[in-house]
N, C-alpha and C positions, 0 to 999 in steps of 0.2 A: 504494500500500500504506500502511493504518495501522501505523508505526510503531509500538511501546506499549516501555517501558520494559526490559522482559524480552524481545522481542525483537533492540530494540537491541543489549543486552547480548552476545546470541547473536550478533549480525550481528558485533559487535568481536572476539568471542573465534573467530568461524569464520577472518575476515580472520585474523587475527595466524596463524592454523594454514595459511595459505596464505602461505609465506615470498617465493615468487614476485614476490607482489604488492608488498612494502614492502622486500624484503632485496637491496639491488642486489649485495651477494656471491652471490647464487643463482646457480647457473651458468646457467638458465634467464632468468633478469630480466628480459635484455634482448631474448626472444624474444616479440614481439607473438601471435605464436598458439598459445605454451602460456601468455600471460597470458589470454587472451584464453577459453580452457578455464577457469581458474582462475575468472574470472569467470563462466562459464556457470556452475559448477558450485553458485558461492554463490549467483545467481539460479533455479537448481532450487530448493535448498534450501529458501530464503527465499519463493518460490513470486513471483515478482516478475521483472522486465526484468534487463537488465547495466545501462542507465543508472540504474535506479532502485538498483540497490547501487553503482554510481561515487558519484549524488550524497548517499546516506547517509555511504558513505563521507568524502567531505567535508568532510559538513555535522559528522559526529563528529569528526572531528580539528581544525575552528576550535572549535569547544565545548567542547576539551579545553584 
């Protein structure tokens, strides 16, 4: 997937709305396969793989 600027942006702010993924208080957190939903759901989205939003994911947080 081509990233573009405005997508990016979207991809940050879907992540951050999935507390699952970065919020180890989630009562959820530490369960691999509702993270694991959480990540299907932003690769629907984004119209893309789960690896390919892991490694955005990433790649946005050394960048930041």
């Amino acid at each position: 997937m081509e990233w573009t600027e405005e997508s990016s942006i979207n991809f940050i702010n879907s992540y951050q709305n999935k507390d699952i993924l970065w919020d180890t208080k989630h009562p959820k957190y530490y369960n691999k396969i509702k993270k694991h939903d959480a990540w299907e759901e932003l690769a629907v989205e984004f119209k893309t793989t789960v690896d390919e939003c892991k490694k955005k994911n990433k790649y946005s947080i050394i960048s930041t």
